[in-house]
C-alpha positions as CSV (number, residue, x, y, z in Angstrom):
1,X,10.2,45.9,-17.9
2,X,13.0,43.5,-18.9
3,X,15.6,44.0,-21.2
4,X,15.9,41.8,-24.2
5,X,19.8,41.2,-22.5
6,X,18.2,40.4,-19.0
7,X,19.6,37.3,-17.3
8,X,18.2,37.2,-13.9
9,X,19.8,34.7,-10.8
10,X,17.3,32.3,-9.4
11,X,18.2,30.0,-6.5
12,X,16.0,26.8,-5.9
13,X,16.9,24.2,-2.7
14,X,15.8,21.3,-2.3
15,X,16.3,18.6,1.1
16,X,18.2,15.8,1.4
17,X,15.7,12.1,3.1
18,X,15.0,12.2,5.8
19,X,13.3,9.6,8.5
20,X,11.6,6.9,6.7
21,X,12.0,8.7,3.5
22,X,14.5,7.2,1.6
23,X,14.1,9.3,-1.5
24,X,13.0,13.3,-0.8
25,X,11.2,14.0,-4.1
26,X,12.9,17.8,-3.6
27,X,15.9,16.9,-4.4
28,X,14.9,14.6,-7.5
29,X,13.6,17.9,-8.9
30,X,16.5,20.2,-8.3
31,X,18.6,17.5,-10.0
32,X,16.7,17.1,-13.2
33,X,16.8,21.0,-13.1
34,X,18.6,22.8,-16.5
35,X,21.1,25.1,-15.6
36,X,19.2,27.9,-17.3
37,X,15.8,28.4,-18.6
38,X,14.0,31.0,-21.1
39,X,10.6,32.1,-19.2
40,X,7.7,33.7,-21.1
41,X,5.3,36.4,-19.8
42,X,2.6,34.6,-18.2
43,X,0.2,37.3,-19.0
44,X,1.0,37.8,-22.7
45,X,-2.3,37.3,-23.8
46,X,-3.8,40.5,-21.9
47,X,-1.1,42.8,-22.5
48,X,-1.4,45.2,-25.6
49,X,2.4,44.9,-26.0
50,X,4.3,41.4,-25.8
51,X,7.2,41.8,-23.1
52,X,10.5,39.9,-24.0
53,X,11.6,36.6,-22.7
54,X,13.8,36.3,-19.7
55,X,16.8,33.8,-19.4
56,X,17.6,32.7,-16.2
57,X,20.7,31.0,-14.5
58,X,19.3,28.5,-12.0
59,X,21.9,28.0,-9.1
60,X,20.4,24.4,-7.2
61,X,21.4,23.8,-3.5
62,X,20.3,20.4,-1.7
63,X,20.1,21.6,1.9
64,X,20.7,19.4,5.2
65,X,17.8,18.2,7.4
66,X,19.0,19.9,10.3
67,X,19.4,23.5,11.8
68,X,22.4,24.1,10.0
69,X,20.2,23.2,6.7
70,X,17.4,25.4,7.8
71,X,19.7,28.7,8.1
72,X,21.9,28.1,5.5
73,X,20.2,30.5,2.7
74,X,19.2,32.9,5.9
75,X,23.1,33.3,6.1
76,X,24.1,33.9,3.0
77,X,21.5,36.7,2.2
78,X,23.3,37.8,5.6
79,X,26.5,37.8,3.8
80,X,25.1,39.9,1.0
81,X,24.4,37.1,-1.6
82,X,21.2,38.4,-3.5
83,X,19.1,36.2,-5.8
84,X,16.3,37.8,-8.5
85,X,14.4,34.9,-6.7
86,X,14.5,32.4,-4.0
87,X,12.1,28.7,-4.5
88,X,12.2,26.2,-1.4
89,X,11.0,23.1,-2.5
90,X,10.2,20.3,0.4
91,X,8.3,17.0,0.7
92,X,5.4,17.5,1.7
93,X,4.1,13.4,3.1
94,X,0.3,14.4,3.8
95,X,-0.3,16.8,0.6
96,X,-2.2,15.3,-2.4
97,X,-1.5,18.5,-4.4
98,X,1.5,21.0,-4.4
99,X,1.1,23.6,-1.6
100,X,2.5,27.4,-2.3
101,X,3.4,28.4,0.7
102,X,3.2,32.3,1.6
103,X,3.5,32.0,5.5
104,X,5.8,30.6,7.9
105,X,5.0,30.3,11.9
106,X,7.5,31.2,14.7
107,X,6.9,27.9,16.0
108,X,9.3,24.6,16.1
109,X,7.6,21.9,16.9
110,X,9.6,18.5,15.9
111,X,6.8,15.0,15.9
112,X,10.1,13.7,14.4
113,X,14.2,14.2,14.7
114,X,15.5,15.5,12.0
115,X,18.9,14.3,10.5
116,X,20.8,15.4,13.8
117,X,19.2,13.7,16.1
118,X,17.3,17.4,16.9
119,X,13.9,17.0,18.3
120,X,12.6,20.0,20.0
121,X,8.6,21.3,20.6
122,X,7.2,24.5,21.3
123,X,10.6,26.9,20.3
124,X,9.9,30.1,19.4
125,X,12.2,30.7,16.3
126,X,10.8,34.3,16.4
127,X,8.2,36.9,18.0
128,X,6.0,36.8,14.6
129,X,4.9,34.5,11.9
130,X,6.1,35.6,8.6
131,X,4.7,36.2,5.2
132,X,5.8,36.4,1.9
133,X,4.3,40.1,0.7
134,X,1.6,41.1,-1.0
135,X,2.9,41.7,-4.5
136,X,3.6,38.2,-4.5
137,X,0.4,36.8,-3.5
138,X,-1.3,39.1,-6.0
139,X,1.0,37.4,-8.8
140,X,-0.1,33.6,-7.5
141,X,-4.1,34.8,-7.6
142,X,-4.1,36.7,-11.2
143,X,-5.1,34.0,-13.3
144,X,-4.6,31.1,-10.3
145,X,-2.3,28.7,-10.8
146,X,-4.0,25.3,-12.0
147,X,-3.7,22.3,-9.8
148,X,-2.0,23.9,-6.9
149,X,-3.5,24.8,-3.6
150,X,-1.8,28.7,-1.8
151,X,-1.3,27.7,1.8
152,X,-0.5,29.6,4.9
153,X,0.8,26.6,7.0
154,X,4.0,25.4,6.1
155,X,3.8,23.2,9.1
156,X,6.4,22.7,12.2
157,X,9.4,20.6,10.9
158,X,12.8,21.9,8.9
159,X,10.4,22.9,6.1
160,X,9.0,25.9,8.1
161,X,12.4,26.8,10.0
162,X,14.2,27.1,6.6
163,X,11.3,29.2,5.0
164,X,11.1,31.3,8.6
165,X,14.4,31.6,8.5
166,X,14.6,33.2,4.9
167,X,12.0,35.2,5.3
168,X,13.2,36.7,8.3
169,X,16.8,37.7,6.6
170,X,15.3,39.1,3.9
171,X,13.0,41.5,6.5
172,X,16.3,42.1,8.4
173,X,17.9,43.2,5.1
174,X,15.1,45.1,3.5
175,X,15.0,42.6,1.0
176,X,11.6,41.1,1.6
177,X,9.8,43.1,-1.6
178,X,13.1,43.2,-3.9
179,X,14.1,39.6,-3.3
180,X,10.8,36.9,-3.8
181,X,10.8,33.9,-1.4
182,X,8.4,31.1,-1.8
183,X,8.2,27.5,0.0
184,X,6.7,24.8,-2.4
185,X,5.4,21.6,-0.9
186,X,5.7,18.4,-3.0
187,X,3.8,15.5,-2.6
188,X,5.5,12.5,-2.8
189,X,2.5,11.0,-5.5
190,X,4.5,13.3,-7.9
191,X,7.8,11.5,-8.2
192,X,7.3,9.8,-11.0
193,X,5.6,13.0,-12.7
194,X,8.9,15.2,-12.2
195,X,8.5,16.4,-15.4
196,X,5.1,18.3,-15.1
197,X,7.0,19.5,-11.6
198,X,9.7,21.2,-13.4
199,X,6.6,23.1,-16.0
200,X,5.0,23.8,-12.7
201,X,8.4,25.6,-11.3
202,X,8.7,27.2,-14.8
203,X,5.5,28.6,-14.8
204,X,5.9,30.0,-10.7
205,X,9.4,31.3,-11.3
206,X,8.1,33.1,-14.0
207,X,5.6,34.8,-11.9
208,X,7.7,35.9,-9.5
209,X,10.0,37.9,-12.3
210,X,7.0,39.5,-14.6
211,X,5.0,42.3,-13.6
212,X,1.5,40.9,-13.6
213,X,-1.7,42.8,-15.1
214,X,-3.6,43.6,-12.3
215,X,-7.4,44.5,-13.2
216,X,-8.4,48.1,-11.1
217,X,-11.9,50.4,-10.7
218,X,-11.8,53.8,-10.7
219,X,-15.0,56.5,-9.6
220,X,-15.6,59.5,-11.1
221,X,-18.1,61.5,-9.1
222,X,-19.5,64.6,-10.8
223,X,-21.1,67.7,-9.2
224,X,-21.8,70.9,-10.3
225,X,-18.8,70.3,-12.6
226,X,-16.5,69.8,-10.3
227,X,-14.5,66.8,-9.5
228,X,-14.5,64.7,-6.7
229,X,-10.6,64.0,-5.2
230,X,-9.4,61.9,-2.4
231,X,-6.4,63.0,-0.8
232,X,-3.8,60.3,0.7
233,X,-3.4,59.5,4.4
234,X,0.0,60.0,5.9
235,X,0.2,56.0,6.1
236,X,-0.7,55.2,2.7
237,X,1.3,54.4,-0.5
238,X,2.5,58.2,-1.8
239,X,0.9,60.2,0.9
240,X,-0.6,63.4,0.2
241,X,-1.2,62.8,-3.2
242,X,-4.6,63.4,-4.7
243,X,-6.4,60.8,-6.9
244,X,-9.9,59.1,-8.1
245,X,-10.5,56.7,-5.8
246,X,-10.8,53.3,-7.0
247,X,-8.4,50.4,-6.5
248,X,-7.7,46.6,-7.6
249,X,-9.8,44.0,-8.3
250,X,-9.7,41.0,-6.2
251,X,-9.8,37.2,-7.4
252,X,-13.8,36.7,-8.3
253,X,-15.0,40.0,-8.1
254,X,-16.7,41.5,-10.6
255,X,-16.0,45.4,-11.6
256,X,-19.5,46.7,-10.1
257,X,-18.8,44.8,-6.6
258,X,-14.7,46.3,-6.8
259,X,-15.7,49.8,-7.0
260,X,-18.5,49.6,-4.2
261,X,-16.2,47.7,-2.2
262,X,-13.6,50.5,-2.4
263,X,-16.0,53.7,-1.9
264,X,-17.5,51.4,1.2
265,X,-13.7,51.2,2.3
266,X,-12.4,54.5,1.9
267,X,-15.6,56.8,2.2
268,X,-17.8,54.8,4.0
269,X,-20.3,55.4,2.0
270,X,-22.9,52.6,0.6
């Protein structure tokens, strides 16, 4: 839970044009950026206790379209630089929405030089594709984000080598669940709309540094008075402890198809 004194460090890039492009709506946004903000919960209204604001100190870096762009952030976090969270933002030329982001390939493939006069295709930039983790994507589907479409192609250009290349220093470092990464795509319809961009940001940054309310099912089974347990696998979360099964609730489920969902899983029962 935050403390009322709590200023967390939040690092947002943006690219440089590119190609055709002679403005990169990216870096529009990171330069109408404050140099802090004051976030609000974004689940205030389910919790039975208000937690306090945050403050956050934005650092803003407009990143080169080029390899030495793409690993920039990678090398840093290398360097031991840590960030409370890390935003890409890119231009995104065939999107008519913003794109979240939560998976980059291992794959180069280049239609188009980039500002070095790189143009490679097929180059492996690893043996994986990455992903953001879990505890993020659960924060971008309780309550979904309005307007916004959560993506798991963040194509083959410098967008997807700087996002593979974060990603993969924060897995190196054992940073990838203490350190939040997200790539946001930008369409370039929203250029003259940068305002409702930088509420959008607001609103995802703000994600990323609240705990969210997560809705959970639990079963209680009852026999002969005794209680039914479930003991923990040796690969599981807290192995070898004992609990009522149940578990979360995903997005669109109700409470009654969550609970059978998790008995089917764990018991295989129906």
């Amino acid at each position: 839970m935050p403390f009322p004194d709590f200023m967390a460090k939040v690092l947002i890039t943006g690219f440089e044009p590119f190609s055709k492009y002679l403005v990169n709506i990216s870096q529009i946004v990171i330069e109408s950026l404050p140099m802090s903000l004051k976030l609000s919960d974004p689940w205030h209204e389910n919790r039975f206790e208000p937690l306090d604001d945050i403050t956050i100190d934005i650092e803003t870096k407009l990143l080169t379209v080029d390899q030495q762009g793409s690993k920039f952030v990678s090398n840093q976090i290398k360097k031991g630089k840590e960030w409370d969270a890390i935003l890409h933002l890119g231009l995104c030329s065939k999107c008519e929405k913003i794109h979240i982001e939560t998976r980059a390939r291992n794959v180069l493939t280049m239609d188009i030089p980039d500002n070095s006069g790189r143009q490679i295709s097929h180059a492996k930039l690893g043996s994986n594709d990455l992903s953001c983790s879990n505890n993020i994507i659960d924060r971008l589907t309780n309550l979904p984000i309005i307007d916004a479409k959560i993506s798991t192609d963040a194509g083959s250009f410098i967008c997807n080598e700087t996002y593979y290349q974060t990603l993969s220093a924060l897995d190196d470092t054992n940073k990838i669940d203490t350190m939040p990464c997200l790539f946001v795509h930008l369409p370039p319809n929203l250029i003259n709309n940068v305002e409702n961009v930088l509420i959008f940001i607001t609103n995802l940054i703000s994600r990323l540094l609240f705990n969210p309310l997560i809705d959970v099912v639990g079963a209680l089974f009852i026999r002969n008075h005794k209680f039914l347990l479930a003991k923990r696998n040796s690969k599981s979360a807290m192995p070898g402890k004992w609990e009522f099964r149940g578990g979360k609730i995903e997005h669109n489920e109700s409470y009654e198809d969550g609970i059978k969902c998790e008995i089917k899983e764990e018991f295989g029962w129906d």
